[in-house]
mmCIF entry with sequence, helices, sheets and N, C-alpha, C, O atoms, coordinates in Angstrom:
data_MODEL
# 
_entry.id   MODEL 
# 
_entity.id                         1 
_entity.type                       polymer 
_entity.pdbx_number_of_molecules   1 
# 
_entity_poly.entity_id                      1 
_entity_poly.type                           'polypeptide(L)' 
_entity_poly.nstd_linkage                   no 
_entity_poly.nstd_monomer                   no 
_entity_poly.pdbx_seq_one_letter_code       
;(UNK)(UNK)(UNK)(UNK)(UNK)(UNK)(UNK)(UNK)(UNK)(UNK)(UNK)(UNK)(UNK)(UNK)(UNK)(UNK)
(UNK)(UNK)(UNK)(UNK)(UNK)(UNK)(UNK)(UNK)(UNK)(UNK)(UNK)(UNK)(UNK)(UNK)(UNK)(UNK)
(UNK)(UNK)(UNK)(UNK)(UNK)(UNK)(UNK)(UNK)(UNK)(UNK)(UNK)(UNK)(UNK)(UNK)(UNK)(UNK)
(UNK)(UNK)
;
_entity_poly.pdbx_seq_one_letter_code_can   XXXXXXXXXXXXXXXXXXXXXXXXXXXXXXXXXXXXXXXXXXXXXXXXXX 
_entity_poly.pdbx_strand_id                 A 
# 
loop_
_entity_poly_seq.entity_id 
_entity_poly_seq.num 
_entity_poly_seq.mon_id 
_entity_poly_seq.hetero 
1 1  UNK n 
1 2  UNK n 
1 3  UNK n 
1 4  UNK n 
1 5  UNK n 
1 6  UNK n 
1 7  UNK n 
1 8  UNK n 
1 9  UNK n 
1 10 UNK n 
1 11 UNK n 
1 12 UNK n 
1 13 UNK n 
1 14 UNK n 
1 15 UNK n 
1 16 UNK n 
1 17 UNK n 
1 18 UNK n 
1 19 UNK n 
1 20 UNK n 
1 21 UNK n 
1 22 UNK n 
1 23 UNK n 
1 24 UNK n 
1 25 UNK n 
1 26 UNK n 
1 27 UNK n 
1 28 UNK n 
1 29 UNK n 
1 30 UNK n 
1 31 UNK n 
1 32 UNK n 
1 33 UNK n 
1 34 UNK n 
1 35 UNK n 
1 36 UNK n 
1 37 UNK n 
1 38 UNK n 
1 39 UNK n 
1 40 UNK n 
1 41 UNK n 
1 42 UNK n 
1 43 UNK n 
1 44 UNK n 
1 45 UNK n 
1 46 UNK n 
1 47 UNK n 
1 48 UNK n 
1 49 UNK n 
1 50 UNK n 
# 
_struct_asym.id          A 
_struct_asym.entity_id   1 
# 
_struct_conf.conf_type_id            HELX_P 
_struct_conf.id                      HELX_P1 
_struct_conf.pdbx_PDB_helix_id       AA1 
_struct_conf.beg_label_comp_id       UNK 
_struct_conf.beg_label_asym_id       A 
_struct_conf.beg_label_seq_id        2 
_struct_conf.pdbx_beg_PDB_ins_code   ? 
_struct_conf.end_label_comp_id       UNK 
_struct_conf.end_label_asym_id       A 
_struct_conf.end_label_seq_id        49 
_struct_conf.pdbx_end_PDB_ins_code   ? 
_struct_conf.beg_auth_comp_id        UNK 
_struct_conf.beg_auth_asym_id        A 
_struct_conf.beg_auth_seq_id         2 
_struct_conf.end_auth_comp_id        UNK 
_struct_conf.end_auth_asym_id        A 
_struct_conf.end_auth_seq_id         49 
_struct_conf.pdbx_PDB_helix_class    1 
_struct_conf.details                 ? 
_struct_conf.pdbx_PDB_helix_length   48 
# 
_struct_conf_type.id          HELX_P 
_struct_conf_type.criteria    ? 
_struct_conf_type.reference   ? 
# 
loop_
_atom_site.group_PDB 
_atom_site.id 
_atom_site.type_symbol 
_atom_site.label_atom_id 
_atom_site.label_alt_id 
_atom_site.label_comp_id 
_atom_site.label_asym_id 
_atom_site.label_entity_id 
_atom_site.label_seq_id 
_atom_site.pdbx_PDB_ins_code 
_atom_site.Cartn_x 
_atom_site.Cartn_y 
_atom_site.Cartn_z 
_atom_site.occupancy 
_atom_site.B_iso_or_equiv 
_atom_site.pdbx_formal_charge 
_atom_site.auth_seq_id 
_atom_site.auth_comp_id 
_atom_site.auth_asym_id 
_atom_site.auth_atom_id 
_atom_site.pdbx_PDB_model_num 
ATOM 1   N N  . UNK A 1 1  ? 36.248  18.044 22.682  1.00 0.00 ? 1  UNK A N  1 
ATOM 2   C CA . UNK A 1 1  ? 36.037  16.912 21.803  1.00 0.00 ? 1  UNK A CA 1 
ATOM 3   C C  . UNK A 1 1  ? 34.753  16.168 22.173  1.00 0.00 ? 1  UNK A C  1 
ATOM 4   O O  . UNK A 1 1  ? 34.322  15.584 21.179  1.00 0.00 ? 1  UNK A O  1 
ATOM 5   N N  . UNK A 1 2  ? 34.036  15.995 23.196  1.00 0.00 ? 2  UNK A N  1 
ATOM 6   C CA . UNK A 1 2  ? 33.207  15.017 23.748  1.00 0.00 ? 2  UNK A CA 1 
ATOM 7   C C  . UNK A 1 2  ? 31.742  16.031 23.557  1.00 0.00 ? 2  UNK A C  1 
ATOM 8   O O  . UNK A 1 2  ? 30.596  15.624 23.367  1.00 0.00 ? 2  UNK A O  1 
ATOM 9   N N  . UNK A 1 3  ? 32.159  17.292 23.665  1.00 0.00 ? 3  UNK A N  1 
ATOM 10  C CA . UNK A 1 3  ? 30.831  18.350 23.066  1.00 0.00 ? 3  UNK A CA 1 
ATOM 11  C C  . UNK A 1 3  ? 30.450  17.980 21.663  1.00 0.00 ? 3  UNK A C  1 
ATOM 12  O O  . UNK A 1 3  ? 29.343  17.487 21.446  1.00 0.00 ? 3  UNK A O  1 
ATOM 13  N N  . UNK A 1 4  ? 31.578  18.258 20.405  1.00 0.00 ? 4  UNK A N  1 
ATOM 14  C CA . UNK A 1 4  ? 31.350  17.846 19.012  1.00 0.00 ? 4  UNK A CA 1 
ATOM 15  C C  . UNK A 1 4  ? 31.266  16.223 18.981  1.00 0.00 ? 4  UNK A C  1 
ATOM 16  O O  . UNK A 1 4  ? 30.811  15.778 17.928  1.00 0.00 ? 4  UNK A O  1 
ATOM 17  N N  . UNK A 1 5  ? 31.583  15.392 19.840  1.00 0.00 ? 5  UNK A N  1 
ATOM 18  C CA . UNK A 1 5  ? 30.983  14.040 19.482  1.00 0.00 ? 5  UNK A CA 1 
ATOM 19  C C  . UNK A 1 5  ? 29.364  13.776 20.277  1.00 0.00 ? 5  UNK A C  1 
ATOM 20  O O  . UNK A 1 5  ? 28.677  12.802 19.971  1.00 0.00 ? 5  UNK A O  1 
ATOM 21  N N  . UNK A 1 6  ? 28.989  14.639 21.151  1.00 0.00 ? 6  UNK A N  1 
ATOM 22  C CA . UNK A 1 6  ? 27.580  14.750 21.382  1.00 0.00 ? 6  UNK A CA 1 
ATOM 23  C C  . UNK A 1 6  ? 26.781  15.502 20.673  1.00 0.00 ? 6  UNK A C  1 
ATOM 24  O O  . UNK A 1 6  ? 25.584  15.449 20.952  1.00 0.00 ? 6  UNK A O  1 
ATOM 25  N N  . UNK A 1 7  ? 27.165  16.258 19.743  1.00 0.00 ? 7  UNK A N  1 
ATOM 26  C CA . UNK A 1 7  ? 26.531  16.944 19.007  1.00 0.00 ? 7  UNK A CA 1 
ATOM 27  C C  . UNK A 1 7  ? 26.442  15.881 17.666  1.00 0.00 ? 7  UNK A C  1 
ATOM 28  O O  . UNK A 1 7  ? 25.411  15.561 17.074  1.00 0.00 ? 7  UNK A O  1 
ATOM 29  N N  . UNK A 1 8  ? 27.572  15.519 17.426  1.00 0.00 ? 8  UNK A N  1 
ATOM 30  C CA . UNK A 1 8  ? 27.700  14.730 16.178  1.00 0.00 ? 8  UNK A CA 1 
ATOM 31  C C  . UNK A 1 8  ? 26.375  13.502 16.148  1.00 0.00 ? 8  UNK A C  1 
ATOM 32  O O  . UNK A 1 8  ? 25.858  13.029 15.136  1.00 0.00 ? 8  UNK A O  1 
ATOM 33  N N  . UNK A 1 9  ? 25.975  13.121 17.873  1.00 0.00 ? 9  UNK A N  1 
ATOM 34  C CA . UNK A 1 9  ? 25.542  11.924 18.116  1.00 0.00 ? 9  UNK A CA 1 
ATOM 35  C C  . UNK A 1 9  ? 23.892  12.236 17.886  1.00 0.00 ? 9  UNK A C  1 
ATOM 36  O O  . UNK A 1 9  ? 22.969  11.460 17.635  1.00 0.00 ? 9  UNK A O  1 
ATOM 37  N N  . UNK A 1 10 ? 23.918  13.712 18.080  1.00 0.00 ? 10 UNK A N  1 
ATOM 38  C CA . UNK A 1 10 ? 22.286  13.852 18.562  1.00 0.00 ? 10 UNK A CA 1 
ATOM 39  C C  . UNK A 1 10 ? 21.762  14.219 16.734  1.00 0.00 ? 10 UNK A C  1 
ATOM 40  O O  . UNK A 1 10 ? 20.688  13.784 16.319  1.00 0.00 ? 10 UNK A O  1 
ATOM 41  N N  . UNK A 1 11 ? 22.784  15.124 15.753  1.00 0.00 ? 11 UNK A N  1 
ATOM 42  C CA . UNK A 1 11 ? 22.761  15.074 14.694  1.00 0.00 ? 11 UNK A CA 1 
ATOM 43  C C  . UNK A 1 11 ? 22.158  13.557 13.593  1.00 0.00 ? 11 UNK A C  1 
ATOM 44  O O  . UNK A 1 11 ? 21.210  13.303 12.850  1.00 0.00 ? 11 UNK A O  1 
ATOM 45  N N  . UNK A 1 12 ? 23.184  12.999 14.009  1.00 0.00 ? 12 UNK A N  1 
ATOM 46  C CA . UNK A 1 12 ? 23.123  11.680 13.808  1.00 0.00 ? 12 UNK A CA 1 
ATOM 47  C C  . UNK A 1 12 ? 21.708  10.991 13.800  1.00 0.00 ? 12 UNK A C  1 
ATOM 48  O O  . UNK A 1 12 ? 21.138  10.463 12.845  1.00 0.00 ? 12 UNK A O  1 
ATOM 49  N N  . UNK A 1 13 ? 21.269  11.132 15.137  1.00 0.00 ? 13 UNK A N  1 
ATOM 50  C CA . UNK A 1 13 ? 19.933  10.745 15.655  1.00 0.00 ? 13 UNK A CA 1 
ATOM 51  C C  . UNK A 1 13 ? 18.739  11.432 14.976  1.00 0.00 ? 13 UNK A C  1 
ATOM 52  O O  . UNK A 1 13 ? 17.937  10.718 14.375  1.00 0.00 ? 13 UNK A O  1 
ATOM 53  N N  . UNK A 1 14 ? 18.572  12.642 15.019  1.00 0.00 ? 14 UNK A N  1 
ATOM 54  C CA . UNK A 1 14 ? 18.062  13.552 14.394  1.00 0.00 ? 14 UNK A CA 1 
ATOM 55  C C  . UNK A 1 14 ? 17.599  13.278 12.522  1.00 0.00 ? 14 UNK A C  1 
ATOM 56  O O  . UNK A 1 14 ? 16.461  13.225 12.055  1.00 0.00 ? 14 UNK A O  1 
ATOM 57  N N  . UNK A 1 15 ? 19.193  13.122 11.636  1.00 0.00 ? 15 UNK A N  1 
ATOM 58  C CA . UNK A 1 15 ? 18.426  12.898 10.719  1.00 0.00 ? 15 UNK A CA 1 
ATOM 59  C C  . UNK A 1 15 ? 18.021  11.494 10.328  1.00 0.00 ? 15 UNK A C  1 
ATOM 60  O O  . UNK A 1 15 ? 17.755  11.230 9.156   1.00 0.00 ? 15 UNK A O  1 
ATOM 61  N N  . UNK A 1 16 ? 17.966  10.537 11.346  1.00 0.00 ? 16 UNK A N  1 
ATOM 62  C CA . UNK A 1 16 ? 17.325  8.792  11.547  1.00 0.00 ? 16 UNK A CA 1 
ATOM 63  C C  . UNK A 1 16 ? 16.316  9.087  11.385  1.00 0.00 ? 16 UNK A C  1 
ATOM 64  O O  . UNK A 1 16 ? 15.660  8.870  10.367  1.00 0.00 ? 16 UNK A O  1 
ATOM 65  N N  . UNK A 1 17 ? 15.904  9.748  12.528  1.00 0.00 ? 17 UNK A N  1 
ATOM 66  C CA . UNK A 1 17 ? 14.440  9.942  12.433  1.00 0.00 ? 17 UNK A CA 1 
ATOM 67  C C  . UNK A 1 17 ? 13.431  10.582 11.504  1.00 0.00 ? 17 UNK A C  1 
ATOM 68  O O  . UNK A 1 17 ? 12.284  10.238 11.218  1.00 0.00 ? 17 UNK A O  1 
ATOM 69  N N  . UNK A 1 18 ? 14.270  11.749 11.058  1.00 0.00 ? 18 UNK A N  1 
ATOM 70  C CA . UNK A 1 18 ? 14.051  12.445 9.498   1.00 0.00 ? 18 UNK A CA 1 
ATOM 71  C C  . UNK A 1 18 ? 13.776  11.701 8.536   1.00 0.00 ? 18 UNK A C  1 
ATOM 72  O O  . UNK A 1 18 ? 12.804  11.844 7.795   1.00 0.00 ? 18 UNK A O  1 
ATOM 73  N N  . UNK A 1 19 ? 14.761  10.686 8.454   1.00 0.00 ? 19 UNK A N  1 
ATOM 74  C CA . UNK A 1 19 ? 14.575  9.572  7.034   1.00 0.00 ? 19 UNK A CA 1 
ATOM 75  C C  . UNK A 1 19 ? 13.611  8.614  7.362   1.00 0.00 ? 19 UNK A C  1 
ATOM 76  O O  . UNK A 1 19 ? 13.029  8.012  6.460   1.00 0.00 ? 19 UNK A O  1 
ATOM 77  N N  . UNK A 1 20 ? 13.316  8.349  8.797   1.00 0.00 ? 20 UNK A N  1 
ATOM 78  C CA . UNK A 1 20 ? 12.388  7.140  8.964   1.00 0.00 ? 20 UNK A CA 1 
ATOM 79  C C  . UNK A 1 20 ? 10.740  8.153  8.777   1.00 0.00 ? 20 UNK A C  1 
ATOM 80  O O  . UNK A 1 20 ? 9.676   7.634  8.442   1.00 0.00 ? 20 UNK A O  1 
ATOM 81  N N  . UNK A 1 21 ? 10.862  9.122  8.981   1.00 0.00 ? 21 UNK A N  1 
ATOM 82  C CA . UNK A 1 21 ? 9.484   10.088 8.935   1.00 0.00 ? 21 UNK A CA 1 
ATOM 83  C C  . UNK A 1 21 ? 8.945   10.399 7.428   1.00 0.00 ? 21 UNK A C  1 
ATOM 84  O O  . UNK A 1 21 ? 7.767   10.461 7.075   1.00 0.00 ? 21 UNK A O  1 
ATOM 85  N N  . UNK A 1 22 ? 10.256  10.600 6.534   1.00 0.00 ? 22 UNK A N  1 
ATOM 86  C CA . UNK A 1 22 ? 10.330  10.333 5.254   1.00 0.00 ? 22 UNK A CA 1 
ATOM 87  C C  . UNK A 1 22 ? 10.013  9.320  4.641   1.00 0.00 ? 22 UNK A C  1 
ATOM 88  O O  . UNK A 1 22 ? 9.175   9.420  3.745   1.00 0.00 ? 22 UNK A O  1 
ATOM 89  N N  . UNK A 1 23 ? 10.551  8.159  4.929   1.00 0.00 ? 23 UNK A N  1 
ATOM 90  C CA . UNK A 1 23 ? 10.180  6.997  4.543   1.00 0.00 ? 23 UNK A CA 1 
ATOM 91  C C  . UNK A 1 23 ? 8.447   6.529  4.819   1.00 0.00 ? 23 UNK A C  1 
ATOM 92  O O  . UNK A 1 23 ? 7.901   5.630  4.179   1.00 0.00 ? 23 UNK A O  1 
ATOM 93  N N  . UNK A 1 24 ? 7.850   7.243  5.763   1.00 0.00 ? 24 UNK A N  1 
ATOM 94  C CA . UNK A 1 24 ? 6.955   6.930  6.640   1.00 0.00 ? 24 UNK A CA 1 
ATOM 95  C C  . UNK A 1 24 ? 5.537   8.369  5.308   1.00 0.00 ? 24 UNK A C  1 
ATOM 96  O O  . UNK A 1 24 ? 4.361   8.071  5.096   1.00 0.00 ? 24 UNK A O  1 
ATOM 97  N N  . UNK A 1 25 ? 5.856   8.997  5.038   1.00 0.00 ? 25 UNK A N  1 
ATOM 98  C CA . UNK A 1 25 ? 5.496   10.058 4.250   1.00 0.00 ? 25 UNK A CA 1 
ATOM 99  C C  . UNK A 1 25 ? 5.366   9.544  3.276   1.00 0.00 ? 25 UNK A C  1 
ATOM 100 O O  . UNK A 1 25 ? 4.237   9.179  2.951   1.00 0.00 ? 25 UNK A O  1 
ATOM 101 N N  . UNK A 1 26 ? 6.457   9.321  2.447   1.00 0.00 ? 26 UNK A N  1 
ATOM 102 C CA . UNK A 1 26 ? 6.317   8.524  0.833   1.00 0.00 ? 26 UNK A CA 1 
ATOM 103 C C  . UNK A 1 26 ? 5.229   7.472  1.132   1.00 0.00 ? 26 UNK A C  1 
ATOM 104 O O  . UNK A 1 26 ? 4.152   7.721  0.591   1.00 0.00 ? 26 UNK A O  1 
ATOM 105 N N  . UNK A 1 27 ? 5.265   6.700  1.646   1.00 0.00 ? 27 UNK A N  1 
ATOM 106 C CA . UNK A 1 27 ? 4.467   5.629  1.579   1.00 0.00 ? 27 UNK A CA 1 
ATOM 107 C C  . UNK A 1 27 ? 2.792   5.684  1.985   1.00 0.00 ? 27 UNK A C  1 
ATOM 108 O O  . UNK A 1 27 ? 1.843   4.936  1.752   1.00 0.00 ? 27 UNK A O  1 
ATOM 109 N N  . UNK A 1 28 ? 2.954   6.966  2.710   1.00 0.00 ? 28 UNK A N  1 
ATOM 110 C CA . UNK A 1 28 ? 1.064   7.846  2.746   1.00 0.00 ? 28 UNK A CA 1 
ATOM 111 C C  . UNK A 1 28 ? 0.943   8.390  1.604   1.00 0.00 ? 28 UNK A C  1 
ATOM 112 O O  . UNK A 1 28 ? -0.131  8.081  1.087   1.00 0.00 ? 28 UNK A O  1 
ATOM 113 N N  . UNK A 1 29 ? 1.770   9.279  0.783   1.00 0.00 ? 29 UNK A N  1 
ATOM 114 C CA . UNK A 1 29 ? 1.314   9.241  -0.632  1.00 0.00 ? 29 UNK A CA 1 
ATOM 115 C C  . UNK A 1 29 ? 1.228   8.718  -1.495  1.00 0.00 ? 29 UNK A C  1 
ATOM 116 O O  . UNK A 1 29 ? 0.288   8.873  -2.274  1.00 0.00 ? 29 UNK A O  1 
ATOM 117 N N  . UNK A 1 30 ? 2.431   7.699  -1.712  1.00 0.00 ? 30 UNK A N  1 
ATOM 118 C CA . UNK A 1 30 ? 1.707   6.542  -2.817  1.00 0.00 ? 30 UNK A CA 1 
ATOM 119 C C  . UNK A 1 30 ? 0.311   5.832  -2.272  1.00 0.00 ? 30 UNK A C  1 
ATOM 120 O O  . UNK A 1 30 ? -0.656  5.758  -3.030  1.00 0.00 ? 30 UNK A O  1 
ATOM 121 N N  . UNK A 1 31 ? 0.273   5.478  -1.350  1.00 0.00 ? 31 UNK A N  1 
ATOM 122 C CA . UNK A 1 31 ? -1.487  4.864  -0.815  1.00 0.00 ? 31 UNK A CA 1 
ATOM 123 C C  . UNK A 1 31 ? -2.860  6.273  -1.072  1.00 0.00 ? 31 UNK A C  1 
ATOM 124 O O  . UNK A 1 31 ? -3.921  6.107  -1.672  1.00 0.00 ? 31 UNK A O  1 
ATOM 125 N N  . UNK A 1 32 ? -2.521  7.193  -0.602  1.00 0.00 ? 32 UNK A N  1 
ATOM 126 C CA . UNK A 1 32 ? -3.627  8.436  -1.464  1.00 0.00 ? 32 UNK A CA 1 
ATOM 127 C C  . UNK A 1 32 ? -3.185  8.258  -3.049  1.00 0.00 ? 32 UNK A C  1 
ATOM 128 O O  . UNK A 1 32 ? -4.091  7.758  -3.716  1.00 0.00 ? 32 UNK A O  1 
ATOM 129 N N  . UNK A 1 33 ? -1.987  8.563  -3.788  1.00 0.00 ? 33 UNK A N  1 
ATOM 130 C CA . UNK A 1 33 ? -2.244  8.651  -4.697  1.00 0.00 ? 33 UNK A CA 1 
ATOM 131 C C  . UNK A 1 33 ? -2.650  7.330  -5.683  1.00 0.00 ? 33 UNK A C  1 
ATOM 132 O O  . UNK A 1 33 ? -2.949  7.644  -6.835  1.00 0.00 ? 33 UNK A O  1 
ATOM 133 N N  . UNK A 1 34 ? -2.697  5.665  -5.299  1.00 0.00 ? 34 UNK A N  1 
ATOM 134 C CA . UNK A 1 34 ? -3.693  5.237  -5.530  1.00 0.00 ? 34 UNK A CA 1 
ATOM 135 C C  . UNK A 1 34 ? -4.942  5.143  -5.150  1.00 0.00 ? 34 UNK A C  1 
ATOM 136 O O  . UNK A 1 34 ? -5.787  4.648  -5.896  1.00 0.00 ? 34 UNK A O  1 
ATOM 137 N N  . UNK A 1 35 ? -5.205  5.562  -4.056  1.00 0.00 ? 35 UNK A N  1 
ATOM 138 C CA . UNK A 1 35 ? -7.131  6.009  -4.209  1.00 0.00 ? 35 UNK A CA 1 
ATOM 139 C C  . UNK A 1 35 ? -7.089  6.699  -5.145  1.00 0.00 ? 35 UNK A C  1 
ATOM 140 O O  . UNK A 1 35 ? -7.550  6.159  -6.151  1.00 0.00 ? 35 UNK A O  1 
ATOM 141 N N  . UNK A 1 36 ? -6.629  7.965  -5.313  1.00 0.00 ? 36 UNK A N  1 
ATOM 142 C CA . UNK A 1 36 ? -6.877  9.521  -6.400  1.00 0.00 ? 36 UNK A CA 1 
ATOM 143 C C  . UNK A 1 36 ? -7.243  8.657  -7.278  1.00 0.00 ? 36 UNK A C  1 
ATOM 144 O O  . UNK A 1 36 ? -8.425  8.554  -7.608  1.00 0.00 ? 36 UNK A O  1 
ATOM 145 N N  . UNK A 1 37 ? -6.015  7.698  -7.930  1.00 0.00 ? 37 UNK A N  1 
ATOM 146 C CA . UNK A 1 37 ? -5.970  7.091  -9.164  1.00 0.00 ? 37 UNK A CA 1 
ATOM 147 C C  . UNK A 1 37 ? -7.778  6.055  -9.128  1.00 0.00 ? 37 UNK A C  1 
ATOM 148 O O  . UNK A 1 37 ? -8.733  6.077  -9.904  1.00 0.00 ? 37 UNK A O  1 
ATOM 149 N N  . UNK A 1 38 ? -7.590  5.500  -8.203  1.00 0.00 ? 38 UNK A N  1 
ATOM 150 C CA . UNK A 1 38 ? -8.827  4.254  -8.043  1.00 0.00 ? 38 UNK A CA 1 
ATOM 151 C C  . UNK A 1 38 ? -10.016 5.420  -8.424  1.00 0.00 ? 38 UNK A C  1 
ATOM 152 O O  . UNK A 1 38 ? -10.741 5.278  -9.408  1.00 0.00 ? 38 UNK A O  1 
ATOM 153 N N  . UNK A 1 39 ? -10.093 6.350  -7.695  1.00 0.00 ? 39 UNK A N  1 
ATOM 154 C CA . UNK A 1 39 ? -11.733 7.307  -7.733  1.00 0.00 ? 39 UNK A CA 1 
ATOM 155 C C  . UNK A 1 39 ? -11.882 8.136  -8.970  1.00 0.00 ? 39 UNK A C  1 
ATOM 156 O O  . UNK A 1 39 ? -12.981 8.504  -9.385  1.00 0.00 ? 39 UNK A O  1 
ATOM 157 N N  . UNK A 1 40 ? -10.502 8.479  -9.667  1.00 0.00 ? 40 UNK A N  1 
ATOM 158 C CA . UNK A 1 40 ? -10.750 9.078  -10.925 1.00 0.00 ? 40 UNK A CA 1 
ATOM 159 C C  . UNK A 1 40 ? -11.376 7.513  -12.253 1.00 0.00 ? 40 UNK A C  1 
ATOM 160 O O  . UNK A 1 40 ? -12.283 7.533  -13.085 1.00 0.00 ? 40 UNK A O  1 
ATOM 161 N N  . UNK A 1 41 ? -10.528 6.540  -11.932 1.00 0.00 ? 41 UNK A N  1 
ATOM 162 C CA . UNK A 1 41 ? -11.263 5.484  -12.705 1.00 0.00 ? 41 UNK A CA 1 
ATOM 163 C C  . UNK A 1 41 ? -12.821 5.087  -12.903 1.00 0.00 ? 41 UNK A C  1 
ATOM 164 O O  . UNK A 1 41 ? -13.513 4.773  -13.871 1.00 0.00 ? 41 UNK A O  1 
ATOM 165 N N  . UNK A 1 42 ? -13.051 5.266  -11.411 1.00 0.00 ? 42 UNK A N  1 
ATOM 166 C CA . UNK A 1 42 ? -14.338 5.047  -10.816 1.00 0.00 ? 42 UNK A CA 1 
ATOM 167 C C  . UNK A 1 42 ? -15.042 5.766  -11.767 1.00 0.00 ? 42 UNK A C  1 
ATOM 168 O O  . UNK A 1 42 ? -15.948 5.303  -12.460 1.00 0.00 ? 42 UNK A O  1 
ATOM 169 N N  . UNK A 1 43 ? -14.362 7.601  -11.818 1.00 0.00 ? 43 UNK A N  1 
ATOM 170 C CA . UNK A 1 43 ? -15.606 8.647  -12.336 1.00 0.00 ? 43 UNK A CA 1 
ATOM 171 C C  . UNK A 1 43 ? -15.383 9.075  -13.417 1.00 0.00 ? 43 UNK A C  1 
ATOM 172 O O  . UNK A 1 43 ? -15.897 10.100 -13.864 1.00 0.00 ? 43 UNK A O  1 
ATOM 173 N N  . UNK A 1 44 ? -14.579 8.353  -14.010 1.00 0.00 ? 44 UNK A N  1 
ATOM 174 C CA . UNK A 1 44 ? -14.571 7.730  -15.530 1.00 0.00 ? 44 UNK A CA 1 
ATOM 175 C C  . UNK A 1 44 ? -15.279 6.941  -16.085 1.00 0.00 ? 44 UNK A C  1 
ATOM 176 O O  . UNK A 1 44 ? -15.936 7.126  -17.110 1.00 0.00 ? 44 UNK A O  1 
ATOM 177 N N  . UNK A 1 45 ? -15.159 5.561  -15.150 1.00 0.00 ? 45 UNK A N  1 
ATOM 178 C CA . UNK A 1 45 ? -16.584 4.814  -15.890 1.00 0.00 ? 45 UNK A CA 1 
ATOM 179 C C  . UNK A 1 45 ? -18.055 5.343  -15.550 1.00 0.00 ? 45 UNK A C  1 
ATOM 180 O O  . UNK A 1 45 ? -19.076 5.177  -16.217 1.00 0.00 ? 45 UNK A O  1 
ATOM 181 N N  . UNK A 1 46 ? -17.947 5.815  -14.711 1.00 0.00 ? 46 UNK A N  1 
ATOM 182 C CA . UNK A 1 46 ? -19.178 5.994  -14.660 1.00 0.00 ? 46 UNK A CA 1 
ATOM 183 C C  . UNK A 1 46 ? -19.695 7.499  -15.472 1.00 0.00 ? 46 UNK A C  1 
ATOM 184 O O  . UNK A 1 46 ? -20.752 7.799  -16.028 1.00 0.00 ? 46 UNK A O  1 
ATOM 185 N N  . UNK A 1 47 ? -18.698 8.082  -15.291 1.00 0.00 ? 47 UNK A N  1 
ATOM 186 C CA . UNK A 1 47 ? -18.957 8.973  -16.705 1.00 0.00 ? 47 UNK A CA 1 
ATOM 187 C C  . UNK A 1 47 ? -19.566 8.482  -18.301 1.00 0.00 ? 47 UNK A C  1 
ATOM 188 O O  . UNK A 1 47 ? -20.541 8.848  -18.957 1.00 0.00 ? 47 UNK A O  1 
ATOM 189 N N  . UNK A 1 48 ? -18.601 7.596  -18.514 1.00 0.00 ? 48 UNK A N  1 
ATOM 190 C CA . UNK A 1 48 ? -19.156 6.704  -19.847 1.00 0.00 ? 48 UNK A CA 1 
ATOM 191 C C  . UNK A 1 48 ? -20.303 5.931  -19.835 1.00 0.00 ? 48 UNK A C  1 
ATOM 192 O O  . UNK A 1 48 ? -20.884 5.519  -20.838 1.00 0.00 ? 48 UNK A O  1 
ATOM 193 N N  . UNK A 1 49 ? -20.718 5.683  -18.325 1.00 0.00 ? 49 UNK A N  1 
ATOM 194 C CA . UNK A 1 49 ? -21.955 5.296  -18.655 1.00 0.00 ? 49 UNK A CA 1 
ATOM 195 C C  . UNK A 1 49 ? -23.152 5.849  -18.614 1.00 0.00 ? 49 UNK A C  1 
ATOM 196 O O  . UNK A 1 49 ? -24.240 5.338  -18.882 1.00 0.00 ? 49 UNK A O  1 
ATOM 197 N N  . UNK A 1 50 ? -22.751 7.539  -18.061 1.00 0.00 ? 50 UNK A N  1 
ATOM 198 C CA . UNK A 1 50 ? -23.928 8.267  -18.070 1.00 0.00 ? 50 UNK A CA 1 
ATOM 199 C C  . UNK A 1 50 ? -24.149 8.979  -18.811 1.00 0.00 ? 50 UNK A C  1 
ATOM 200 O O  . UNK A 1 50 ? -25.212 9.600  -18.774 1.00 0.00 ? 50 UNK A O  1 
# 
């Protein structure tokens, strides 16, 4: 019993850190995918003005 509740514990631990690495991921791509967004605007206007 104390094997499957150390396993259960390190599991446990394991996908914390998964979701906090996740959480930590999403939030580097929404920040690139507003640059993408900011630099395609950019070479848009400046498309129209050239």
């Amino acid at each position: 019993m104390e094997t499957i509740s150390a396993m259960t514990e390190q599991v446990t631990a394991h996908a914390s850190e998964t979701y906090t690495s996740s959480e930590a991921n999403q939030k580097s791509v929404a920040s690139i995918k507003e640059l993408v967004d900011k630099i395609k605007e950019d070479a848009d206007r400046l498309k129209a003005e050239g």
